[in-house]
C-alpha atoms as a printed R data frame, in Angstrom:
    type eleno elety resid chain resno       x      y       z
1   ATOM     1    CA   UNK     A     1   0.000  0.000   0.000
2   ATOM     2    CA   UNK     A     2   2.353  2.817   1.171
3   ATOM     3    CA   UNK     A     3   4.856  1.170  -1.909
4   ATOM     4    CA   UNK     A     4   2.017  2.035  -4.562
5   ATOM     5    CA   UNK     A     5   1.321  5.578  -2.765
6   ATOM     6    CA   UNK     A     6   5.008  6.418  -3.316
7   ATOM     7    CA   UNK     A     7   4.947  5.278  -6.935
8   ATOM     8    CA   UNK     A     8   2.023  7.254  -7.473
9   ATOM     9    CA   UNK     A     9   3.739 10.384  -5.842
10  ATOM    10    CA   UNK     A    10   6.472  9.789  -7.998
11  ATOM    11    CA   UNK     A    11   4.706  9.531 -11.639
12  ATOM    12    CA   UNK     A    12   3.191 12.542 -10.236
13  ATOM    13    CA   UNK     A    13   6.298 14.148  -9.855
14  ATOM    14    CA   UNK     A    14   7.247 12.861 -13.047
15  ATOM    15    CA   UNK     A    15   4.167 14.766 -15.110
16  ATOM    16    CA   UNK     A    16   4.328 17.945 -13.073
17  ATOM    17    CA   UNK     A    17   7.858 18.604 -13.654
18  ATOM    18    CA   UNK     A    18   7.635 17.524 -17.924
19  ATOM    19    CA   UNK     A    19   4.287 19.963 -17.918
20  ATOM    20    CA   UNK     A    20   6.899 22.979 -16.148
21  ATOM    21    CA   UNK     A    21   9.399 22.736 -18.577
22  ATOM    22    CA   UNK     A    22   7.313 22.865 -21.614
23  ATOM    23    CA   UNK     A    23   5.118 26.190 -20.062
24  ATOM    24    CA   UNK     A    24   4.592 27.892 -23.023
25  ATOM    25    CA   UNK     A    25   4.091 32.131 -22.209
26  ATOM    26    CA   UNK     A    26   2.830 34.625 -24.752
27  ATOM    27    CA   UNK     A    27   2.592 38.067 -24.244
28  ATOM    28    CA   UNK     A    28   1.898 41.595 -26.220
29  ATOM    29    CA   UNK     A    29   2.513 44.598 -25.869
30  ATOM    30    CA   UNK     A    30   2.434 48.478 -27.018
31  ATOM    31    CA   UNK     A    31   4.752 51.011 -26.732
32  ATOM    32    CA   UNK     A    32   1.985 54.162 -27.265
33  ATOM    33    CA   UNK     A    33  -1.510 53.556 -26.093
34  ATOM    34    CA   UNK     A    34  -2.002 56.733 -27.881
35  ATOM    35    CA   UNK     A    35  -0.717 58.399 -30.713
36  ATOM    36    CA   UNK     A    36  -1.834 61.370 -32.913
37  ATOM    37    CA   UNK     A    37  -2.792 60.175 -36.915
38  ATOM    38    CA   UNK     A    38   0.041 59.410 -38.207
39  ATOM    39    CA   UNK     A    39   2.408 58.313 -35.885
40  ATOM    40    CA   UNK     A    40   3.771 55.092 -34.862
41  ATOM    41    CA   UNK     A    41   3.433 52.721 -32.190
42  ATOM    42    CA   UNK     A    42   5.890 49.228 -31.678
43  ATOM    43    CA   UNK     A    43   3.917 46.287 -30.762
44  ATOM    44    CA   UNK     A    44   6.254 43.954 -29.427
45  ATOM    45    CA   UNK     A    45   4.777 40.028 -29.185
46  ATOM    46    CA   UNK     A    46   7.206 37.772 -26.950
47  ATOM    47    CA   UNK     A    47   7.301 33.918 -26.906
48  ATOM    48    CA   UNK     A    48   9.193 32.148 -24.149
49  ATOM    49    CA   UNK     A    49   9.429 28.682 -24.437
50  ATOM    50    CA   UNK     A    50  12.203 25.309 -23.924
51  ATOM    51    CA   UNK     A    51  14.676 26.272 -26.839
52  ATOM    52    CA   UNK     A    52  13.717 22.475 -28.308
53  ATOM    53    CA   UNK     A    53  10.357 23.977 -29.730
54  ATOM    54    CA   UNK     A    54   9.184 26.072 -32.370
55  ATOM    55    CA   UNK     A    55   7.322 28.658 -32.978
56  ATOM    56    CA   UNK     A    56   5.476 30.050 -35.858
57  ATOM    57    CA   UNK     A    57   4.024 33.519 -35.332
58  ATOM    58    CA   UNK     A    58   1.405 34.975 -37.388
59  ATOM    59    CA   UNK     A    59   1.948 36.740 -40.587
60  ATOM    60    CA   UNK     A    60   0.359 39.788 -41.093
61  ATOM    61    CA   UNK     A    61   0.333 41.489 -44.757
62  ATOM    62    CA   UNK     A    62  -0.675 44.865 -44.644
63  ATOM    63    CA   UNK     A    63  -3.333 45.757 -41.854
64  ATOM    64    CA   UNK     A    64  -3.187 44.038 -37.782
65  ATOM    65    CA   UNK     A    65  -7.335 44.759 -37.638
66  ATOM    66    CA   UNK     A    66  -8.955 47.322 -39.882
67  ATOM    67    CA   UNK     A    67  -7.879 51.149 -39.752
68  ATOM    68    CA   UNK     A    68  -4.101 49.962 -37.890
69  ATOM    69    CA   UNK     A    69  -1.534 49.477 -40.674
70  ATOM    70    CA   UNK     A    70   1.871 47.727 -40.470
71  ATOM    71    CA   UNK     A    71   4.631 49.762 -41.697
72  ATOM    72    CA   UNK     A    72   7.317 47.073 -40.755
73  ATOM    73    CA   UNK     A    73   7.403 43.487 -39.373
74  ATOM    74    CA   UNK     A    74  11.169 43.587 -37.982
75  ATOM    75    CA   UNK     A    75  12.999 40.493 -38.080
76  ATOM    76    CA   UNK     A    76  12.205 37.834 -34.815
77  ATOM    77    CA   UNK     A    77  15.405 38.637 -32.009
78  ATOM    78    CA   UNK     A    78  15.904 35.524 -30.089
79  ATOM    79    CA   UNK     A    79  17.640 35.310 -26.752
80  ATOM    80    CA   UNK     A    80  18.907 32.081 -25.129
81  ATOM    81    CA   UNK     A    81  18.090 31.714 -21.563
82  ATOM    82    CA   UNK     A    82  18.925 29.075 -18.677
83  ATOM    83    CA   UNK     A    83  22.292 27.633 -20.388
84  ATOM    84    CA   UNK     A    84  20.120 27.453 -23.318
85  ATOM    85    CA   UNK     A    85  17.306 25.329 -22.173
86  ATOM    86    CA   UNK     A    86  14.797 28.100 -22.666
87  ATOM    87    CA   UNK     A    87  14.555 30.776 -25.234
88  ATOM    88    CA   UNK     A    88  12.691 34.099 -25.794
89  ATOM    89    CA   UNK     A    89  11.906 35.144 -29.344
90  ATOM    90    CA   UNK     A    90  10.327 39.212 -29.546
91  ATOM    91    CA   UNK     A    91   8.611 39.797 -32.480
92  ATOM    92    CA   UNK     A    92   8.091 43.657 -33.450
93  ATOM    93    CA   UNK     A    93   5.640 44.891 -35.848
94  ATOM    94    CA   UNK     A    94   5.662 48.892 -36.239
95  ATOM    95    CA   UNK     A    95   1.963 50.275 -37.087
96  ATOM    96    CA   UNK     A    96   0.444 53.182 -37.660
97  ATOM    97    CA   UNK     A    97  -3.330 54.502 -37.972
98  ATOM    98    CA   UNK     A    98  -4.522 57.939 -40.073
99  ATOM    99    CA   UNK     A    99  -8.056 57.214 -38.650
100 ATOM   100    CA   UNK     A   100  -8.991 58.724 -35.122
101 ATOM   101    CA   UNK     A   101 -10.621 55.858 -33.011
102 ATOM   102    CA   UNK     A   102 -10.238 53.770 -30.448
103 ATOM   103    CA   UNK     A   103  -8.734 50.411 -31.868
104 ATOM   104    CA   UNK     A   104  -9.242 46.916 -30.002
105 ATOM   105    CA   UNK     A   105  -6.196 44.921 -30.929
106 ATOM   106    CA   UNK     A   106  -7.633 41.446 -30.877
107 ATOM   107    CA   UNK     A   107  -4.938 38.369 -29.449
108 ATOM   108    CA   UNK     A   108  -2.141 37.668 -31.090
109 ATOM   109    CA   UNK     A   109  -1.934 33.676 -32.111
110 ATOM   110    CA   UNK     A   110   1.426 32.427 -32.014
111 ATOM   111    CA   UNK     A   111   1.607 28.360 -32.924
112 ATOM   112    CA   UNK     A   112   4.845 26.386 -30.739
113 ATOM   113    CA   UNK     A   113   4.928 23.181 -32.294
114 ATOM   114    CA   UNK     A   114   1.633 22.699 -33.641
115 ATOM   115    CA   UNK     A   115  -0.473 24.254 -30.430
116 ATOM   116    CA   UNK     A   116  -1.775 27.557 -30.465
117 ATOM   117    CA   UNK     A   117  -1.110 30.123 -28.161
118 ATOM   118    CA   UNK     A   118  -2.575 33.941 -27.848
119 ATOM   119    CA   UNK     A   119  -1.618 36.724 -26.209
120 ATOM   120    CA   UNK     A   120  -3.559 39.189 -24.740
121 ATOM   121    CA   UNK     A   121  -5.695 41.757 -26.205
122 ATOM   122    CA   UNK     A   122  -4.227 45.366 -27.041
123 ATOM   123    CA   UNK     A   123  -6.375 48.844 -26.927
124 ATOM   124    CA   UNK     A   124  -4.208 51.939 -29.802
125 ATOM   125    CA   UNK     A   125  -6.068 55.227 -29.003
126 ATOM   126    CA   UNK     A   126  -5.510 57.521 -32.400
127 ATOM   127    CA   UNK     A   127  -6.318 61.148 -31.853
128 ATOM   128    CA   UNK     A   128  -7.031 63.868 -34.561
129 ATOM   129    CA   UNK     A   129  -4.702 67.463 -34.664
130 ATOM   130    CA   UNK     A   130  -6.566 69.749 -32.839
131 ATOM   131    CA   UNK     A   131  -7.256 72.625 -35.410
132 ATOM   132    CA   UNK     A   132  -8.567 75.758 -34.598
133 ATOM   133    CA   UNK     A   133 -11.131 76.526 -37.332
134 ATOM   134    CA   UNK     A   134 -12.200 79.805 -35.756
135 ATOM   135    CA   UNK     A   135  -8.725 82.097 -36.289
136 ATOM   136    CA   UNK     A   136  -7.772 80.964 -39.815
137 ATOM   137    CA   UNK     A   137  -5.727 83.668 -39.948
138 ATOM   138    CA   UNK     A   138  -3.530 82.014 -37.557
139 ATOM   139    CA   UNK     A   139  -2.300 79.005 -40.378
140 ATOM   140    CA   UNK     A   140   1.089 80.016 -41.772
141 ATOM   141    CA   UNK     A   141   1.886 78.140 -45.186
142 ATOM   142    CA   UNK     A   142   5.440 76.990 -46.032
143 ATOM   143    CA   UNK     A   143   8.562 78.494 -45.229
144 ATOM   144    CA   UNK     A   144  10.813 79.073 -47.590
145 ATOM   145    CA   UNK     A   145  14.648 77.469 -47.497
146 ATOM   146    CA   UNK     A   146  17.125 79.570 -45.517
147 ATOM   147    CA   UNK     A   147  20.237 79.505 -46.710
148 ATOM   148    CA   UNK     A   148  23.209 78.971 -44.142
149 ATOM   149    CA   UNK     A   149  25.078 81.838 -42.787
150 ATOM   150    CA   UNK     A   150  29.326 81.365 -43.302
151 ATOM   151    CA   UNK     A   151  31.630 81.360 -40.836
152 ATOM   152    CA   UNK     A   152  35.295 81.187 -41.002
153 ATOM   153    CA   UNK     A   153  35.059 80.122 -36.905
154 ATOM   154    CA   UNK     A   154  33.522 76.496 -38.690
155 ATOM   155    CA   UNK     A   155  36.533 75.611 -40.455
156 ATOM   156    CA   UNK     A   156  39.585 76.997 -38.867
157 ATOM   157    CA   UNK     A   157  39.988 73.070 -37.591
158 ATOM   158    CA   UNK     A   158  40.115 71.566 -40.979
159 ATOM   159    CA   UNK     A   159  42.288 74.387 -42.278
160 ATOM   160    CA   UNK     A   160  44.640 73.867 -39.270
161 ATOM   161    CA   UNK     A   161  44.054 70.027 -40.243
162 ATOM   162    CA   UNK     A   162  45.412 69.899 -43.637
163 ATOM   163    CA   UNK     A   163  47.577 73.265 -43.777
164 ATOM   164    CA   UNK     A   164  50.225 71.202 -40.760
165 ATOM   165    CA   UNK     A   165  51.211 68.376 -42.518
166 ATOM   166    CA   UNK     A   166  51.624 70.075 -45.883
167 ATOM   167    CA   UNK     A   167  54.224 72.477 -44.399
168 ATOM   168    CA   UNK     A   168  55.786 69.602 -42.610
169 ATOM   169    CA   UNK     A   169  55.995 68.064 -45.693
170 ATOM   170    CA   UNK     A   170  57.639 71.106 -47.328
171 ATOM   171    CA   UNK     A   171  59.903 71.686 -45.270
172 ATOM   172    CA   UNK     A   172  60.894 67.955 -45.182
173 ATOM   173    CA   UNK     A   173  61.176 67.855 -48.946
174 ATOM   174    CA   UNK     A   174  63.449 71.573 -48.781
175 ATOM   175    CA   UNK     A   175  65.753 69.699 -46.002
176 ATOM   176    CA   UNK     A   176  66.265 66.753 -48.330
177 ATOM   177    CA   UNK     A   177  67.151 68.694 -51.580
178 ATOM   178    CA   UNK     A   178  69.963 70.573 -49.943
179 ATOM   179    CA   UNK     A   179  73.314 68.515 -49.974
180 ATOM   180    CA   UNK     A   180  76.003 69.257 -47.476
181 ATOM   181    CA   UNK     A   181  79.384 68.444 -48.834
């Protein structure tokens, strides 16, 4: 009796400890909950899982939910962790919005070896430019291109710079040519 408790305990054990080391964590997240129209935002989705695994995240085209627009998926960084039993891959996906409105970022789905996994939804708050339609006096169009104003103070350096070893090297090249006999 207590022989098959102890086995029992055991292949418990056994099952708790393989289900810990394959824990499987996904998790999102935004670097702006709000931006103006136009700007960007980073969402950043993180897998961290035994570095046996893999892990297939999910490829967006051109849009992450209607009115949010990927500029850029960057390229998955991957960090080794535990002596390289466990790894952390960070996807990044720049977006943008030129809509104002609250956007619900559904769950990311991220498959590690041939289970899927989601992460948490996100909330992107895109606000309008405030414009004051009651002074339109007050808009100013373009400006036109100033040109630079020169000073000698800017390049005294580089004269200094090239005008040194070109007299060293004159005077190097007069010491040469004269022979002493």
């Amino acid at each position: 009796m207590n022989r098959n408790i102890i086995l029992i305990a055991l292949l418990g054990l056994l099952f708790v400890s393989k289900a810990v080391a394959q824990s499987v964590t996904v998790e999102a997240k935004i670097d702006s909950l709000q931006i103006l129209i136009g700007e960007q935002a980073k969402v950043q989705l993180q897998v961290a899982m035994d570095a046996k695994q893999r892990a297939i995240f999910p490829a967006y085209t051109d849009t992450l939910v209607r009115g949010v627009e990927i500029i850029e998926t960057v390229k998955p960084d991957t960090q080794f962790l535990n002596d390289r039993q466990r790894m952390l891959i960070t996807q990044e996906y720049i977006v943008t919005s030129f809509d104002s409105a609250l956007y619900y970022l559904p769950p990311m789905p991220v498959t590690v070896d041939g289970k899927e996994y989601r992460s948490k939804a996100l909330a992107l708050k895109v606000y309008s430019m405030p414009v004051d339609t009651l002074h339109p006096d007050q808009f100013f169009g373009q400006k036109t291109v100033m040109k630079a104003p020169f000073a000698w103070e800017d390049w005294y350096g580089l004269i200094g710079c090239f005008s040194i070893p070109c007299i060293a090297f004159t005077r190097l090249i007069d010491l040469s040519d004269h022979s002493y006999t």
